[in-house]
C-alpha positions as CSV (number, residue, x, y, z in Angstrom):
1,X,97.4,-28.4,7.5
2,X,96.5,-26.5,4.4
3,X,93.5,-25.5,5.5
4,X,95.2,-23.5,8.2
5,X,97.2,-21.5,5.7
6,X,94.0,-20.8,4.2
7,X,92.5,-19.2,7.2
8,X,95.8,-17.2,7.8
9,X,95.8,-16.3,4.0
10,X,92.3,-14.7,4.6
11,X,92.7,-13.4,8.3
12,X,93.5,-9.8,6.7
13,X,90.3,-9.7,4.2
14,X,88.9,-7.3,6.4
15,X,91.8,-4.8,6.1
16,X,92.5,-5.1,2.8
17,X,88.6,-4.8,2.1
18,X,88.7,-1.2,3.7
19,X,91.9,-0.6,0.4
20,X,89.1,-1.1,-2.5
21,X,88.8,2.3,-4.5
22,X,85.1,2.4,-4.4
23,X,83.3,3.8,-1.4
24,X,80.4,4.5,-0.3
25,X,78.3,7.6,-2.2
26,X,80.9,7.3,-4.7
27,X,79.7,8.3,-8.4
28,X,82.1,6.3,-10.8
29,X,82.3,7.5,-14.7
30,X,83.6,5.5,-17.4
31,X,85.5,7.9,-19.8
32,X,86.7,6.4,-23.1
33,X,86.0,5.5,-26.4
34,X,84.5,2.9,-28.3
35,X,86.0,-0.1,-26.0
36,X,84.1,2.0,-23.5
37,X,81.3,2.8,-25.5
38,X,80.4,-1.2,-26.1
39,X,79.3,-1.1,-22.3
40,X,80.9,-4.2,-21.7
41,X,83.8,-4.1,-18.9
42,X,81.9,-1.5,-16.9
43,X,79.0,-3.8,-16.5
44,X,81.5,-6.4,-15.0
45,X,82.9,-3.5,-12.8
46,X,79.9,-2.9,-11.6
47,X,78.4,-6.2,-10.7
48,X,81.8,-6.6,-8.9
49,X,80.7,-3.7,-6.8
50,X,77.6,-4.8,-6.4
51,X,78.6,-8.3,-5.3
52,X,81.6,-7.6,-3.2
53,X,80.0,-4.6,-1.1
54,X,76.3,-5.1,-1.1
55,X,76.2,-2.3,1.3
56,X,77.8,0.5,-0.5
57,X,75.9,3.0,-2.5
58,X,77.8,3.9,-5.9
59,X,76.6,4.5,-9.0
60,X,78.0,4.0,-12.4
61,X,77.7,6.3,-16.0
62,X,79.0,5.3,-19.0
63,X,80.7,8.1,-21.3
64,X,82.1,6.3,-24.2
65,X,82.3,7.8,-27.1
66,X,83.4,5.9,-30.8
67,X,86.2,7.6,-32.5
68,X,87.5,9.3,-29.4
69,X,90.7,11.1,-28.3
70,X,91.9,12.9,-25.0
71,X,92.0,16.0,-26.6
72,X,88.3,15.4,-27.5
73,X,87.3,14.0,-24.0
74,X,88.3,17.7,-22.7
75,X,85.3,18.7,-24.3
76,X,82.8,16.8,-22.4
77,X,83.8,16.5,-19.2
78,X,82.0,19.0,-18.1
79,X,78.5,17.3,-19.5
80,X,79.5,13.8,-18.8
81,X,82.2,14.3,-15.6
82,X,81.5,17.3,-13.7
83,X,77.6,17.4,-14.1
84,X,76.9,14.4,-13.1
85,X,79.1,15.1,-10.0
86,X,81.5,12.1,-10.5
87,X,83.7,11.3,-7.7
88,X,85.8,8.5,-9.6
89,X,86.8,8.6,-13.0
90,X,88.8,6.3,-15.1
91,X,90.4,7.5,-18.6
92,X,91.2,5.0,-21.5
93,X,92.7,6.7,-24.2
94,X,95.6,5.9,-26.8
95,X,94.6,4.0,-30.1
96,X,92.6,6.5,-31.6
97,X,95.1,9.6,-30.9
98,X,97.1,8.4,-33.0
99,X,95.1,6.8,-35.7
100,X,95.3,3.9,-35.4
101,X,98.9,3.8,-35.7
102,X,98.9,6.0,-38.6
103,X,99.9,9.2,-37.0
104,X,102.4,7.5,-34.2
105,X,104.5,10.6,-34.3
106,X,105.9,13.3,-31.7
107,X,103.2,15.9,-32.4
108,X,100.0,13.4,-31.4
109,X,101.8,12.2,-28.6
110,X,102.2,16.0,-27.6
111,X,98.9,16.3,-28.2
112,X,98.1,13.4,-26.1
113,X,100.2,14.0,-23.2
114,X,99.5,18.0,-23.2
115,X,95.4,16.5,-22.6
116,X,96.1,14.4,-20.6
117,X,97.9,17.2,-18.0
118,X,94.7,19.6,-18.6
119,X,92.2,16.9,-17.9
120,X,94.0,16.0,-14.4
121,X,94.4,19.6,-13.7
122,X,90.5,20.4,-14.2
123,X,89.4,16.6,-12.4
124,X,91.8,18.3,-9.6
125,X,90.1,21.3,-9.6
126,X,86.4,19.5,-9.0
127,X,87.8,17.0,-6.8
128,X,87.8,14.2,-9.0
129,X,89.8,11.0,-8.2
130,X,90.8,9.8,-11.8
131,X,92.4,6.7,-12.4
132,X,94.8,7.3,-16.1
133,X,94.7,4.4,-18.1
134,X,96.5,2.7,-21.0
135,X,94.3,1.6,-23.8
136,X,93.5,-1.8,-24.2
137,X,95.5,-4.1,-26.6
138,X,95.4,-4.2,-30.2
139,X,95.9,-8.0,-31.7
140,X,99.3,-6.9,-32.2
141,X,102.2,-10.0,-31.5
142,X,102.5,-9.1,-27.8
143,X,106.6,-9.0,-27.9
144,X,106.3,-6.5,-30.5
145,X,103.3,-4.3,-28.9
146,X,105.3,-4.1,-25.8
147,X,108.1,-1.7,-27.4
148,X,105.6,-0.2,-29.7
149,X,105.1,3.6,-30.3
150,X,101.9,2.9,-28.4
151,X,103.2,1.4,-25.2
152,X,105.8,3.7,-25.3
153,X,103.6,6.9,-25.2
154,X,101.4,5.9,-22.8
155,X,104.3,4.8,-20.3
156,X,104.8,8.6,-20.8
157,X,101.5,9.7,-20.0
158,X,101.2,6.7,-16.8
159,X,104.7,8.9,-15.6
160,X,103.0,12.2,-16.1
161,X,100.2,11.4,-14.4
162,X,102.0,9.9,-11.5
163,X,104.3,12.9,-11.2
164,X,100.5,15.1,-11.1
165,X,99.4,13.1,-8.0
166,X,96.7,11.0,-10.2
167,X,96.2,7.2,-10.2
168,X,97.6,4.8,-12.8
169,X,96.4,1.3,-14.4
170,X,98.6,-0.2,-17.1
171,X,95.3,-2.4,-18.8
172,X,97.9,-3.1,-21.6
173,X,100.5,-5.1,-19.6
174,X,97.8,-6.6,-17.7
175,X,96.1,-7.8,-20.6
176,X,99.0,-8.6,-22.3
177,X,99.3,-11.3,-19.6
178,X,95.7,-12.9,-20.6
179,X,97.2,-12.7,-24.8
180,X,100.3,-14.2,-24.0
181,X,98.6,-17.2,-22.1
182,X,95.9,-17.3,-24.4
183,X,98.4,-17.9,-27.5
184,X,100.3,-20.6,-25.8
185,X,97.0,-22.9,-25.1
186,X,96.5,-21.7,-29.1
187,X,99.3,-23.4,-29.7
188,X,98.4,-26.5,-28.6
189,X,95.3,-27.0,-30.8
190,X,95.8,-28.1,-33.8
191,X,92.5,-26.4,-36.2
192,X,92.8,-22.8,-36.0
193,X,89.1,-22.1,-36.5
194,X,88.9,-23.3,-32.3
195,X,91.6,-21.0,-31.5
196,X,90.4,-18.4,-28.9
197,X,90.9,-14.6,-29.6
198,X,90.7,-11.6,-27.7
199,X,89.4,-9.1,-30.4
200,X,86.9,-9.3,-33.1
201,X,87.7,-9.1,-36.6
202,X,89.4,-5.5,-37.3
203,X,91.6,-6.4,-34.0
204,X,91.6,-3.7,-32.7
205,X,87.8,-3.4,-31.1
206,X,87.1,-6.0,-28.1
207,X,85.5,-9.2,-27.9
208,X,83.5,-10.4,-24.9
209,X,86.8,-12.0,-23.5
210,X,88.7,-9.3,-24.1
211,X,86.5,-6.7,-22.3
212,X,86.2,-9.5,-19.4
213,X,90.1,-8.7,-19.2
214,X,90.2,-5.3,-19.7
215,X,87.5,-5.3,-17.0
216,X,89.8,-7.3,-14.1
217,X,92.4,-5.4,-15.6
218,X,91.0,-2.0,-14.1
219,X,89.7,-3.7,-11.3
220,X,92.7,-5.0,-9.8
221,X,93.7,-1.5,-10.6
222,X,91.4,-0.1,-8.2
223,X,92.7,-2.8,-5.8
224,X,90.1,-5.0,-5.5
225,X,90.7,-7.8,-3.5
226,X,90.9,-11.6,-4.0
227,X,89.4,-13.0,-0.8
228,X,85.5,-12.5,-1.0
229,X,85.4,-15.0,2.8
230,X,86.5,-17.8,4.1
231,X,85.7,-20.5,6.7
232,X,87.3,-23.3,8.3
233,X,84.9,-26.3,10.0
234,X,86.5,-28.8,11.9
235,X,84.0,-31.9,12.4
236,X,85.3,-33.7,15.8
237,X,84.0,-30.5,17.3
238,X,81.6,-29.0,15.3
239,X,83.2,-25.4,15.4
240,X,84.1,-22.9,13.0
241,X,87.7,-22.7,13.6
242,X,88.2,-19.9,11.6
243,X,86.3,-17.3,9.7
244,X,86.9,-14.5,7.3
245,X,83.9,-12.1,6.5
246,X,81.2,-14.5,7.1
247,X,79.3,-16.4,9.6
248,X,79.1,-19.7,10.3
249,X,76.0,-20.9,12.3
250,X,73.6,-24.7,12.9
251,X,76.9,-26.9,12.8
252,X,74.9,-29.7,13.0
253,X,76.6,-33.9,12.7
254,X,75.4,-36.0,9.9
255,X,75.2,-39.4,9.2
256,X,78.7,-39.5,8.1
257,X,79.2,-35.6,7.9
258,X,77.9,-32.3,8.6
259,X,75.9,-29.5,7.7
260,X,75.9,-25.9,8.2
261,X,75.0,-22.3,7.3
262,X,77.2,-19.7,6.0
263,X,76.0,-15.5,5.7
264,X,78.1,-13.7,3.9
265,X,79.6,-10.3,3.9
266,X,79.6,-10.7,-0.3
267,X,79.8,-12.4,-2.7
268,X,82.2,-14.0,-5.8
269,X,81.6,-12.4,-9.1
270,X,80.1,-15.2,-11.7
271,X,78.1,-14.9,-15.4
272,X,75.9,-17.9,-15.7
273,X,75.7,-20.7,-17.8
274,X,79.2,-21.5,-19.4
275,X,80.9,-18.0,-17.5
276,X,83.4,-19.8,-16.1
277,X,84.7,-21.3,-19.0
278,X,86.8,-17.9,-19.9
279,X,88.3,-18.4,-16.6
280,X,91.0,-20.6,-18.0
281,X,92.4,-17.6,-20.2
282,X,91.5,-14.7,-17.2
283,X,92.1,-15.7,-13.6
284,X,89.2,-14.7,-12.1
285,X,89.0,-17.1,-9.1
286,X,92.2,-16.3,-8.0
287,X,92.8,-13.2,-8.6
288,X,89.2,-11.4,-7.7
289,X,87.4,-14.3,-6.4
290,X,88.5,-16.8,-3.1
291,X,85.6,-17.7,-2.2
292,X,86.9,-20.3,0.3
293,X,85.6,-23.5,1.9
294,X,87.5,-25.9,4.1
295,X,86.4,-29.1,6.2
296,X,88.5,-31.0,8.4
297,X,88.8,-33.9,10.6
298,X,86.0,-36.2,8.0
299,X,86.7,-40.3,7.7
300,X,89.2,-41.1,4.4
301,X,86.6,-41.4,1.6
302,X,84.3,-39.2,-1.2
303,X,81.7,-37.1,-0.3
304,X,79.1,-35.2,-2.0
305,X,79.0,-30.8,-0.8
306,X,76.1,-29.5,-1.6
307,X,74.5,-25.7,-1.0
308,X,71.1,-24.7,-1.0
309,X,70.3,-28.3,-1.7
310,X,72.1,-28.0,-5.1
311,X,75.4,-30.3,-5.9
312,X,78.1,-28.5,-6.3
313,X,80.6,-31.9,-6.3
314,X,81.8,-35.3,-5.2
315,X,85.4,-34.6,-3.5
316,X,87.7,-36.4,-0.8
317,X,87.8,-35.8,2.8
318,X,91.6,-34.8,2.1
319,X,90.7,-32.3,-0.5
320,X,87.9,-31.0,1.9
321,X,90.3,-30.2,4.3
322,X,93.1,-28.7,2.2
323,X,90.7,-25.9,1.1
324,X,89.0,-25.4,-1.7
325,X,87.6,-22.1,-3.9
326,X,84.0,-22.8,-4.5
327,X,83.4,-19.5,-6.0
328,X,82.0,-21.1,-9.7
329,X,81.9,-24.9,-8.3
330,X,79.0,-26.9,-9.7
331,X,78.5,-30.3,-10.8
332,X,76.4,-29.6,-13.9
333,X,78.0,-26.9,-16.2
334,X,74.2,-26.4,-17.6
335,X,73.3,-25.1,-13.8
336,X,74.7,-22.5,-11.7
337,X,76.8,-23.6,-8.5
338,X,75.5,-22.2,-5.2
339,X,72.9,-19.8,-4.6
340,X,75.7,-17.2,-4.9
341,X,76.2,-17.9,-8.4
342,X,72.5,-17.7,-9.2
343,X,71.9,-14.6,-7.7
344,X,75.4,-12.8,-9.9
345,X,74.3,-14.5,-13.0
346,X,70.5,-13.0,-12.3
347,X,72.5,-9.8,-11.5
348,X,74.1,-9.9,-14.7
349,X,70.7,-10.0,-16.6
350,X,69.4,-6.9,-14.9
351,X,72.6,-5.0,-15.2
352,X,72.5,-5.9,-18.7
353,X,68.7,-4.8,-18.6
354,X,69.6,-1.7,-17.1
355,X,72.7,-0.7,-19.2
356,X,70.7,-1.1,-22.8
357,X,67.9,1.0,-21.1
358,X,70.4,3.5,-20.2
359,X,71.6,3.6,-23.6
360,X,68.2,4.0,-25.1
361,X,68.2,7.1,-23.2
362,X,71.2,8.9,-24.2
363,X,70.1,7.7,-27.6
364,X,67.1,9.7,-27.5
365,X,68.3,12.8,-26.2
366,X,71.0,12.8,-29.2
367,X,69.0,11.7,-31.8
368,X,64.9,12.4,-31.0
369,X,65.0,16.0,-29.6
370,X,61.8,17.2,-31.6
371,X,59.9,13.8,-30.1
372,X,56.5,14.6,-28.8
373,X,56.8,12.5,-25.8
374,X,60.4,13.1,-25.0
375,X,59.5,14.5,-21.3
376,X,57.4,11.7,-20.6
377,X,59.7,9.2,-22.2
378,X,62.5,10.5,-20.0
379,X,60.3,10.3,-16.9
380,X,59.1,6.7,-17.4
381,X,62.9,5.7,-18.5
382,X,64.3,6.8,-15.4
383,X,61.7,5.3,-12.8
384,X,62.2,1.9,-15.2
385,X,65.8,2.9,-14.3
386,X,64.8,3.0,-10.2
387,X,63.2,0.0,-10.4
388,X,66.2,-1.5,-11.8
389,X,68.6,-0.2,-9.2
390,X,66.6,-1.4,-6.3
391,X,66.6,-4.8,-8.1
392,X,70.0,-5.3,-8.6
393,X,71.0,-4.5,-5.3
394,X,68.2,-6.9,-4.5
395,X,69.5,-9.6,-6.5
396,X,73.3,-8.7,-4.7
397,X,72.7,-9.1,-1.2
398,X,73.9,-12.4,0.3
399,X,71.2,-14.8,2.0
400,X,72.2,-17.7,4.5
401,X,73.0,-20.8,2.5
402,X,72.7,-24.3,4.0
403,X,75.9,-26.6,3.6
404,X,75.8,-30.3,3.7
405,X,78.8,-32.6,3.6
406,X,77.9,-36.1,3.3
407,X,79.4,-39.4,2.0
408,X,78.7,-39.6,-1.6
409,X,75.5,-41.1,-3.1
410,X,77.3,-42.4,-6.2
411,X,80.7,-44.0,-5.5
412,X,82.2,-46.8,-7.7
413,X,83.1,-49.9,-6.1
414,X,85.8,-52.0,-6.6
């Protein structure tokens, strides 16, 4: 059956868990420019984390600066890298070293490449693992960006950091993928004013979608996997025939069905209300999120799932058993599915919370030096800050959930 390939699919989660990037007591730093500065994909990096590996203690500092290069980025990695005794560190640099594409010429890509060999030379130097990006996309026709002076340098500076022992992410393939999808479902609508973009305006800067790719861009980067945990029921015998980082437990008979409660190990990464929408242009379920369900051996007919008492849909006992990824499922797109996706959509909002506090605070030590309360406004920012971490991680950790399968309330007759 289906379902079987499922389990097998997921047997190996546990191993390939061990391969994410992040570990435990890591210090990750975001080095970039203003596509970093927004504070947008490192958000959804860091929920991910949070979700995924509730257990692991790494924190996260956001060192994007507007206007950028990675000649200027030398100059503060010592303040923003070293100092705050990074462990990881991505780099995404490109558009602004060469204006924009108005210097595209051999000496700034010189310039580029001859930074980017000093910067992996001093990360090496303070045992840095750094992670050398390619900027992210520009609104430029795809086809044509892909043999672009851009591209083309930074293919230079993704060999040259290779050949220097550091890691690699190519964002701009990656997100090429999203654009190139994204432009064929364009296609198909008719009024432009609907069609979906990537970028705002100056097409250059990022969007909410396009830091949401950018984001699984450098994830899947720092090989984070698919399979969040998967399980297997079969009803004739009320077992768990297979499980993948989580536990089933209470298989109980219904009237009909069956019920259940699953613990996880993690959980899917979601947004709230309407998240999931800007799935259909980024492949989130698939390709960071298989949060898995299957039930076999039911009577032919519809029946309703439900978790934590909440709908998440009417399916049939054949589509039950084939498997199904109810990482965003819900039956009201107003509500979040599971208790899962409640908890990473509250996650969101306190991430979000703790981000703009964050940014009040380097804010204030640029700008308000000569403040009169700047001591005491740095002490009660960062124990805001505490209070914030302890909630998030709070808000992260996976609670049992009760399952019910049961033949549907609402089922048209003939």
């Amino acid at each position: 059956m289906k379902s079987c390939l499922v389990a097998c699919l997921l047997a190996f989660a546990s191993s390939v868990l061990a391969d994410f990037a992040l570990k435990d007591g890591d210090t990750m730093v975001f080095l970039g420019d203003s596509i970093t500065a927004a504070r947008r994909y490192d958000r959804i990096i860091e929920n991910y984390t949070l979700l995924r590996f509730p257990d692991r203690r790494v924190k996260f500092f956001n060192a994007g600066k507007g206007g950028d290069t990675m000649t200027g980025a030398l100059e503060r990695l010592q303040s923003e890298v070293f100092d705050r005794k990074a462990t990881v560190l991505t780099v995404a640099f490109g558009v602004n070293d060469i204006g924009w594409g108005m210097k595209a010429d051999a000496d700034h890509k010189a310039a580029y490449l001859n930074s980017l060999r000093t910067l992996i030379r001093r990360c090496k130097e303070h045992n840095v693992r750094v992670f050398i990006c390619s900027p992210a996309i520009t609104n430029e026709d795809p086809d044509k960006a892909e043999k672009g002076f851009l591209q083309q340098m930074c293919d230079e500076g993704l060999a040259l950091a290779k050949s220097l022992g550091a890691e690699t992410i190519d964002i701009q393939r990656s997100m090429r993928k999203v654009q190139r999808h994204m432009l064929a479902l364009n296609a198909r609508q008719k009024d432009t004013a609907k069609h979906t973009k990537l970028h705002v305006e100056d097409g250059v800067h990022l969007n909410e979608l396009g830091q949401l790719a950018m984001a699984v861009a450098i994830l899947k980067g720092l090989d984070a996997p698919a399979e969040v945990s998967a399980a297997e029921i079969d009803v004739p015998t009320l077992k768990a025939v297979s499980v993948a980082s989580c536990t089933i437990s209470n298989i109980k008979a219904t009237d009909g069905g069956i019920e259940f409660d699953r613990l996880d190990e993690g959980y899917p990464l979601n947004f709230g209300t309407f998240g999931a929408l800007n799935f259909r242009f980024v492949p989130v379920p698939s390709e960071l999120n298989r949060y898995m369900l299957a039930v076999r051996g039911l009577a032919a007919g519809k029946y309703d799932l439900r978790a934590g008492g909440r709908l998440l849909g009417t399916l049939t006992a054949q589509q039950l058993a084939a498997g199904l990824n109810i990482s965003s499922m819900t039956s009201n797109g107003w509500e979040p599915g599971g208790p899962w996706d409640a908890q990473a959509a509250a996650l969101k909002m306190v991430t979000d919370a703790r981000m703009e506090i964050t940014g009040s605070d380097r804010y204030r030590d640029q700008f308000l030096g000569g403040h009169p309360s700047q001591e005491a406004l740095r002490a009660q920012t960062q124990a805001v800050l505490d209070e914030l971490d302890k909630l998030q991680r709070q808000y992260a950790r996976p609670v049992t959930v009760h399952f019910e399968v049961r033949p549907a309330a609402n089922v048209d007759k003939p």
